[in-house]
Residue frames as a rotation matrix with the C-alpha (Angstrom) as fourth column:
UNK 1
-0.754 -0.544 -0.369 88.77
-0.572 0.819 -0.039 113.42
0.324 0.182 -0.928 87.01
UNK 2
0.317 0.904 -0.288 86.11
-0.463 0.412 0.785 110.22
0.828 -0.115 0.549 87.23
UNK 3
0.015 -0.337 0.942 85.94
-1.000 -0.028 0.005 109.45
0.025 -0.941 -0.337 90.92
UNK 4
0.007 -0.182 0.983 85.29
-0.019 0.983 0.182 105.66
-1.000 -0.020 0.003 89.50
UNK 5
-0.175 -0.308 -0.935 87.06
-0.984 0.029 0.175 104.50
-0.026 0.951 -0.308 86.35
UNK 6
0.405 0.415 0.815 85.61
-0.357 0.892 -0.277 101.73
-0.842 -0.179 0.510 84.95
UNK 7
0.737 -0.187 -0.650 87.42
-0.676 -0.226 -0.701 102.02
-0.016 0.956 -0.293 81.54
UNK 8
0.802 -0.494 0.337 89.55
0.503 0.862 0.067 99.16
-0.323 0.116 0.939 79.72
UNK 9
-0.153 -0.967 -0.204 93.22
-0.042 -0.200 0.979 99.74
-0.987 0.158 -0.010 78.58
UNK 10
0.857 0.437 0.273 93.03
0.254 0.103 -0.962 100.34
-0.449 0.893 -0.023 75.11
UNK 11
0.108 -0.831 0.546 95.72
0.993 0.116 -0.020 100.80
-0.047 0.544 0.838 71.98
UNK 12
0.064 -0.101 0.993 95.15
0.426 -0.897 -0.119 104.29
0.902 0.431 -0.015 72.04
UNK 13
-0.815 -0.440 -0.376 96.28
0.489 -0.176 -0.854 106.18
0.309 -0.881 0.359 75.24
UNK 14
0.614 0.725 -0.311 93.16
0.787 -0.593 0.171 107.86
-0.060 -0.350 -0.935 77.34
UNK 15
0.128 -0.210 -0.969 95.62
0.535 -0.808 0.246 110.44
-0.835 -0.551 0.009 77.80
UNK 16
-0.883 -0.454 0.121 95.40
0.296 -0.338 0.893 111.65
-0.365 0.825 0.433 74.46
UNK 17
0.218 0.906 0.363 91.48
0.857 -0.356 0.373 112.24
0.467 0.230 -0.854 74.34
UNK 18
-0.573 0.514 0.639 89.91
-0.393 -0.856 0.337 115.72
0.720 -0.058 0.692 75.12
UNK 19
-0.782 0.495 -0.380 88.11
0.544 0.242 -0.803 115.35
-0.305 -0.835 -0.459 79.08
UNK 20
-0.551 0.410 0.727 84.94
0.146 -0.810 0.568 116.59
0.822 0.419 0.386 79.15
UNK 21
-0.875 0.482 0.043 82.02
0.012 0.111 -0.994 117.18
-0.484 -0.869 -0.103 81.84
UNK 22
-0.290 0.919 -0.267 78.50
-0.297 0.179 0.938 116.24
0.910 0.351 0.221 80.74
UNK 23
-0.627 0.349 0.697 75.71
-0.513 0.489 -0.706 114.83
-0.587 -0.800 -0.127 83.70
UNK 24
-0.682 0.485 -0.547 73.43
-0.071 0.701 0.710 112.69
0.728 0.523 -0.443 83.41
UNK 25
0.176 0.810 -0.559 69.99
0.756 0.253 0.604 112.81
0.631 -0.529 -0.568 85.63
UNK 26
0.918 -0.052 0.392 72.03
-0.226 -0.883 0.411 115.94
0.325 -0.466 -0.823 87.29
UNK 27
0.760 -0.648 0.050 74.73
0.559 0.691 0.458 113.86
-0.331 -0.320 0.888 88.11
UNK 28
0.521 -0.538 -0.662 77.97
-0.843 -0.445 -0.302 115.77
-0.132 0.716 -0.686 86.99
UNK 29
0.700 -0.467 0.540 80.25
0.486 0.866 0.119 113.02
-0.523 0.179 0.833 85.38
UNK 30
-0.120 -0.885 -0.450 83.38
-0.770 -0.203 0.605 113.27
-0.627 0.418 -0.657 83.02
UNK 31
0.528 -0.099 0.844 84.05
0.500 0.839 -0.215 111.39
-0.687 0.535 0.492 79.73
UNK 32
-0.627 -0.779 0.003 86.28
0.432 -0.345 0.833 111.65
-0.648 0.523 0.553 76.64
UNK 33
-0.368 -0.692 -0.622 85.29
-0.260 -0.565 0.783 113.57
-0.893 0.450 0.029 73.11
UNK 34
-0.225 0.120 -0.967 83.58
-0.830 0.495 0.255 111.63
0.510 0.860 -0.012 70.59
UNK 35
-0.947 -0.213 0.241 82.96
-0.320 0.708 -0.629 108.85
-0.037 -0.673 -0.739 72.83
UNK 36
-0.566 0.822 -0.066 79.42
0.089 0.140 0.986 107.36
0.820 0.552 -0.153 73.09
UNK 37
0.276 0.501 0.821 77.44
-0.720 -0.459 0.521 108.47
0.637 -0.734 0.234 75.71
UNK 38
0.746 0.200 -0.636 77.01
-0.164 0.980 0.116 104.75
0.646 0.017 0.763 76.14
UNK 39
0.182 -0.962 -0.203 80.56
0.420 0.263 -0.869 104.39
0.889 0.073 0.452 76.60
UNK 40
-0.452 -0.040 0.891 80.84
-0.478 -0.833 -0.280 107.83
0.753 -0.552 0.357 79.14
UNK 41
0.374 0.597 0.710 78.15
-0.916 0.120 0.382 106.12
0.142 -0.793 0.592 81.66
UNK 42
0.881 -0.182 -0.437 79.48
0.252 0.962 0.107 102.61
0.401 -0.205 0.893 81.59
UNK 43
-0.378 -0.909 -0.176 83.27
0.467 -0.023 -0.884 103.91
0.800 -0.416 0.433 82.61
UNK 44
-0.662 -0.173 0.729 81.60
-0.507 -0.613 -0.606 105.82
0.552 -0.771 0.319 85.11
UNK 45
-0.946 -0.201 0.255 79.61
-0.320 0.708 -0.629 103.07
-0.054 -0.677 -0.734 86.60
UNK 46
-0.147 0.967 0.206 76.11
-0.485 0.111 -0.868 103.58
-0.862 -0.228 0.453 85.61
UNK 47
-0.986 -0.106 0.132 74.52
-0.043 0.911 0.411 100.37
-0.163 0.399 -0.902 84.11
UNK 48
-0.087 0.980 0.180 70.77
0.835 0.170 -0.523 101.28
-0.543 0.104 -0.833 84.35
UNK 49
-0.934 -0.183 0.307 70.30
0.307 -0.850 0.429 104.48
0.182 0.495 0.850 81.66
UNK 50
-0.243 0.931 0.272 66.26
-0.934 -0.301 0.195 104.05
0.263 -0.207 0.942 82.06
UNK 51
-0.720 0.490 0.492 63.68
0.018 0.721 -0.692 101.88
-0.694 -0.490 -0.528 83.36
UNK 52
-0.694 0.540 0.477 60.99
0.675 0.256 0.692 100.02
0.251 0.802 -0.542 80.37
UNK 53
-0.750 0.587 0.304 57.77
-0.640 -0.760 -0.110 102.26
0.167 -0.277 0.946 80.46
UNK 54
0.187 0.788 -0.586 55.48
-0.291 0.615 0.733 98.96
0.938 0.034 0.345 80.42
UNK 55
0.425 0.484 -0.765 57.25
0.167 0.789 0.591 97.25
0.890 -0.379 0.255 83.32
UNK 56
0.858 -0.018 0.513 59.82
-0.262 -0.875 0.407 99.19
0.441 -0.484 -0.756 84.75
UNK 57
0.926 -0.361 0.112 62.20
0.345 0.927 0.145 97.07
-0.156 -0.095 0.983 84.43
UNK 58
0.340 -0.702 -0.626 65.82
0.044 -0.653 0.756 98.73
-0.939 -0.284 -0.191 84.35
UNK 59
0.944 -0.329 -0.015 67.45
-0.080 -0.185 -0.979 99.57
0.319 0.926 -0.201 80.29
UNK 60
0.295 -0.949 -0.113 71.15
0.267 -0.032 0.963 99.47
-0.918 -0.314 0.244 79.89
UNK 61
-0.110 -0.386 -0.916 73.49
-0.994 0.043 0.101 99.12
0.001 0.921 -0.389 76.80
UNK 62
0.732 0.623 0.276 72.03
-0.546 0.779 -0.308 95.78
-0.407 0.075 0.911 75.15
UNK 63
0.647 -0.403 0.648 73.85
0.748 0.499 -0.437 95.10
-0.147 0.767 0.624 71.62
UNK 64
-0.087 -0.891 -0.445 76.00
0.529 -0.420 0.737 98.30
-0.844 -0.171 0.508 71.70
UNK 65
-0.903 -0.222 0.369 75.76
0.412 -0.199 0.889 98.92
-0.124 0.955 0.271 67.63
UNK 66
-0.772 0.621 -0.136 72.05
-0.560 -0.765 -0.317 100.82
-0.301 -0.169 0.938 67.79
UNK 67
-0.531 0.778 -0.334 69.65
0.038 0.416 0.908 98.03
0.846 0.470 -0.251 66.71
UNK 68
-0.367 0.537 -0.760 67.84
0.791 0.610 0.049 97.27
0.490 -0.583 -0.648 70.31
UNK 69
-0.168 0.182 0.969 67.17
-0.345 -0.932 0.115 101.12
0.924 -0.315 0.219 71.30
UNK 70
0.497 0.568 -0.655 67.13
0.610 0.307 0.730 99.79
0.616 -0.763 -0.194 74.71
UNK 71
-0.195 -0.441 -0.876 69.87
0.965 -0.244 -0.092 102.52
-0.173 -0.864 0.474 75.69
UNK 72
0.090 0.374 0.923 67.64
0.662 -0.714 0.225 105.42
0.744 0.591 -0.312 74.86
UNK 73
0.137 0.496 -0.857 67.19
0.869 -0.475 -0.136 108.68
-0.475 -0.727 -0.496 76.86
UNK 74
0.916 0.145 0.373 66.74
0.309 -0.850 -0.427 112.34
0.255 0.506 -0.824 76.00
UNK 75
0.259 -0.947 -0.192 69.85
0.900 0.164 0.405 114.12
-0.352 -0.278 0.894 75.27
UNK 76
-0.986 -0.160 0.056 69.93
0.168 -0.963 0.213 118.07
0.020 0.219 0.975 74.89
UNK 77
-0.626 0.766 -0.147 66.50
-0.363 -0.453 -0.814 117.79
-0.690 -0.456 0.562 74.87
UNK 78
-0.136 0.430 -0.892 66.02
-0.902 0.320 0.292 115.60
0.411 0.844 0.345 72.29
UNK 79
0.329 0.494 0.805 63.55
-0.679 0.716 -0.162 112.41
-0.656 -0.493 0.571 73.33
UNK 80
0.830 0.087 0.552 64.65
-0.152 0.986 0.073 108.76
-0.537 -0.144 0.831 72.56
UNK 81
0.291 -0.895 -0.339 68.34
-0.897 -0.133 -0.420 109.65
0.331 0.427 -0.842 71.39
UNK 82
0.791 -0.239 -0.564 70.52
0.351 0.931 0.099 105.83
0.501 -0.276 0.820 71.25
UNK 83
0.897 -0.393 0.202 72.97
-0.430 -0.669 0.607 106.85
-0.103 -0.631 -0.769 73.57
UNK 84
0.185 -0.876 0.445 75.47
0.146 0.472 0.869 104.15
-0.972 -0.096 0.215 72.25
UNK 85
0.051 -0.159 0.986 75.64
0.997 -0.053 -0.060 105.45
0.062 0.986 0.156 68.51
UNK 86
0.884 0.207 0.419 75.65
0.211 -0.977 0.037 109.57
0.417 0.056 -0.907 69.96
UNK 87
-0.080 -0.997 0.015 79.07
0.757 -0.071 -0.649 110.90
0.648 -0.041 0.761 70.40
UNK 88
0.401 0.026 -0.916 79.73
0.802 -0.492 0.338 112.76
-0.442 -0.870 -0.218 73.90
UNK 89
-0.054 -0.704 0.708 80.64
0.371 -0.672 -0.641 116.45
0.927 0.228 0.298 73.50
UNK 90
-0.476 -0.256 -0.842 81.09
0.831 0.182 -0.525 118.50
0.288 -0.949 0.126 76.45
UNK 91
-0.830 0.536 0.153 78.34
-0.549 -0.738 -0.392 119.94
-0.097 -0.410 0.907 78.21
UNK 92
-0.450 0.697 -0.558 76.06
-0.083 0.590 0.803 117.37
0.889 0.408 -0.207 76.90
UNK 93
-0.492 0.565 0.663 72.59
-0.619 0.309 -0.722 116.54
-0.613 -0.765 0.198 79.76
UNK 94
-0.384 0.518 -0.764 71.32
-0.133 0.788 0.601 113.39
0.914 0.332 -0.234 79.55
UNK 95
-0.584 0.411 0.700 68.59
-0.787 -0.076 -0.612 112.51
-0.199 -0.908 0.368 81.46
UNK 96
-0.954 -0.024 0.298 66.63
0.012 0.993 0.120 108.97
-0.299 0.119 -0.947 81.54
UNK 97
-0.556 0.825 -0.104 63.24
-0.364 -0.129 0.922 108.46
0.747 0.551 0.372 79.83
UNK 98
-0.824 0.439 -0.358 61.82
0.527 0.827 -0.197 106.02
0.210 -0.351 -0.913 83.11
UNK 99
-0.746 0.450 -0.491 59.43
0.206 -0.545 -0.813 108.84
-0.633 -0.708 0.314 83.56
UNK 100
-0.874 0.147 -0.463 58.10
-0.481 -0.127 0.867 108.71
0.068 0.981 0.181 80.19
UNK 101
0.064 0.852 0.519 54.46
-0.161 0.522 -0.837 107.17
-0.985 -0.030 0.171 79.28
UNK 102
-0.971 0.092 0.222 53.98
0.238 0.502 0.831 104.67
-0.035 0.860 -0.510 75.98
UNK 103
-0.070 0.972 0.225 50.07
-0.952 0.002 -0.306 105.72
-0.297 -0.236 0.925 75.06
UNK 104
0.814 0.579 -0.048 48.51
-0.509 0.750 0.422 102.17
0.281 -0.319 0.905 76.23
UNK 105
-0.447 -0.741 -0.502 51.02
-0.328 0.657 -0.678 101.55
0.832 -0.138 -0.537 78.20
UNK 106
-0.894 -0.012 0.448 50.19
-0.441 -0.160 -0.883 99.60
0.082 -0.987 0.138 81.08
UNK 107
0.011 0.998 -0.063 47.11
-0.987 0.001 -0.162 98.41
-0.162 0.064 0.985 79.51
């Protein structure tokens, strides 16, 4: 169970998804099924996914719908995955890109 639920009432009952356990940065966490990652970290409280590689400024979820790739990070091991347009299954690591280098970033 998520030790913080951040999650809205909705027409469909939560209690009808499929829990799962995925982490994130190592973190273990919990979300539904088909969800969007996106979705999975915001009910559970986290609001920064990465930090920009130019300034280091924190990333979130932007526009939600996958145009602004600001909520990228690697997922299974795949690099710059939109984490609000990837559906959560269970086992899923996600891990943040702020460690990442742009070549000329910085320049």
């Amino acid at each position: 169970m998520m030790t913080t639920n951040f999650r809205l009432t909705c027409a469909d009952p939560v209690e009808k998804q499929q829990p799962v356990s995925f982490t994130f940065n190592g973190q273990h966490l919990e979300g539904y099924a088909g969800e969007p990652i996106a979705v999975a970290l915001l009910a559970n409280g986290i609001k920064t996914i990465r930090t920009c590689e130019v300034t280091a400024q924190p990333r979130g979820v932007y526009c939600g719908i996958g145009h602004c790739y600001e909520c990228r990070a690697e997922v299974d091991g795949v690099s710059h995955v939109r984490t609000c347009l990837t559906p959560l299954r269970g086992g899923t690591t996600v891990s943040s890109l702020s460690s990442w280098q742009i070549e000329g970033a910085g320049r």
